[in-house]
N, C-alpha and C positions, 0 to 999 in steps of 0.2 A: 816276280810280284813284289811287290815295296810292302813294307813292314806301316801298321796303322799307327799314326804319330800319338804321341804319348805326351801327356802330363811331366813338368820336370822339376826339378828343386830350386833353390835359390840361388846356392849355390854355382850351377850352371851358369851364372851371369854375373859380370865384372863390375856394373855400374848401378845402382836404384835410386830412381826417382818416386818420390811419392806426389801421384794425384788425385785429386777430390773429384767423387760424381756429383753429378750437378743434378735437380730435379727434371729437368727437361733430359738427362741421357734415358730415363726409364721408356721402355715401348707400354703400349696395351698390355704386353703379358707380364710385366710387373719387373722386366729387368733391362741391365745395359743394353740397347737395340746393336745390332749386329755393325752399322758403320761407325758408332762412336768408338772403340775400339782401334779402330785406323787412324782417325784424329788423337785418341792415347798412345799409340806407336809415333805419330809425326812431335807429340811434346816432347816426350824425352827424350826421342834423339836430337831433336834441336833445340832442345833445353842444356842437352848435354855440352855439343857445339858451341853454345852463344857463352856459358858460365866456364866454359875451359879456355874462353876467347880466341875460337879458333872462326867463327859466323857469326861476319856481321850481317844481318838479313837486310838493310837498310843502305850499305854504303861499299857492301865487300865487292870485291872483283868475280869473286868465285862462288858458285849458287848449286846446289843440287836438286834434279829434277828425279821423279820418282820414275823408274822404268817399269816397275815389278813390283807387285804386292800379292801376298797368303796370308790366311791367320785359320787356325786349328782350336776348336770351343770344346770345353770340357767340364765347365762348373760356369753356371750363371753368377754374374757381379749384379749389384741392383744399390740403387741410391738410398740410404747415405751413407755406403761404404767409401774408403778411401781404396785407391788402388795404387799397387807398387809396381812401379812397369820398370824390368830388370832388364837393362841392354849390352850386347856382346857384340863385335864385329868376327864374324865369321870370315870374309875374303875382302881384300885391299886389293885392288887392279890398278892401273896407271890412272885411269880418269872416275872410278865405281869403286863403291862400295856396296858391302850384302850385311844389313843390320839386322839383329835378331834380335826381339823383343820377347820377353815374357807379362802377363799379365798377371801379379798373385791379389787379390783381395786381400785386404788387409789383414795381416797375422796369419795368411793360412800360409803352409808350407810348400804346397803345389802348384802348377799354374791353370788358370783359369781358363787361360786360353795362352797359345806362343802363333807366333808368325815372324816375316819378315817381310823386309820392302830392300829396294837394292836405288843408291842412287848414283847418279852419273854427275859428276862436276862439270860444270860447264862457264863459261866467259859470262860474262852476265849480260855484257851488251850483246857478242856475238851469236849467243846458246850455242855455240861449238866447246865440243869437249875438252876438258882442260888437265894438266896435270895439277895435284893435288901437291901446293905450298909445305914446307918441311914443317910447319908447326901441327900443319892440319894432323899431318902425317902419325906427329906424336901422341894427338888428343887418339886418333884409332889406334894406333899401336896399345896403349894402353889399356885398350876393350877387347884384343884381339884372341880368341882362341883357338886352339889345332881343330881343325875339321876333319872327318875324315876324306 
């Protein structure tokens, strides 16, 4: 049986990005609705990419498509908090990548929610899977940490 995922520190993650909620992320029940969350996981890892200039989303050869996505909720976020989405690359394969995101609410120590999404490089004319260019390489390597 698999152990129940846990809240983690900041720590735990190599990169943050801080983003703003917006009035429209709030649902009815007065917090971040559950898909915006996945659009805060898709910014900063490609906020990460574009300002390490490693994606160009516009003009690059190479494009990643999302195979795989989770996210684990633990403390509601709600507008007009800023959120810090902390990101780690967990595994580097020949054409994929496995991003791990944390979500902390601004100033708090835990995370609000973690998840991950895994993405596959691809040709951008062809969408056949590509090896990932040695810069790319170094912008992950840089986020990378041991897994078990």
């Amino acid at each position: 049986m698999s152990e129940r995922p846990q809240a983690e520190g900041r720590e735990a993650y190599r990169h943050f990005t801080q983003i703003a909620t917006r009035w429209m992320d709030n649902d009815v029940y007065g917090h971040v609705n559950n898909v915006v969350y996945y659009s805060l996981f898709d910014t900063a890892v490609n906020g990460y990419l574009i300002d390490s200039g490693v994606l160009d989303i516009h003009r690059g050869a190479v494009i990643g498509l999302v195979v795989e996505t989770h996210c684990n909720y633990f403390a509601p976020i709600e507008f007009p908090k800023k959120v810090d989405a902390g990101i780690r690359v967990a595994r580097i394969g020949g054409s994929s990548v496995r991003y791990e995101i944390g979500l902390f609410a601004e100033g708090e120590p835990m995370t609000a929610a973690k998840g991950h999404f895994i993405h596959v490089y691809v040709d951008r004319d062809s969408r056949r899977p590509t090896a990932l260019p040695e810069p790319f390489l170094g912008a992950l390597q840089r986020l990378q940490v041991n897994t078990p």
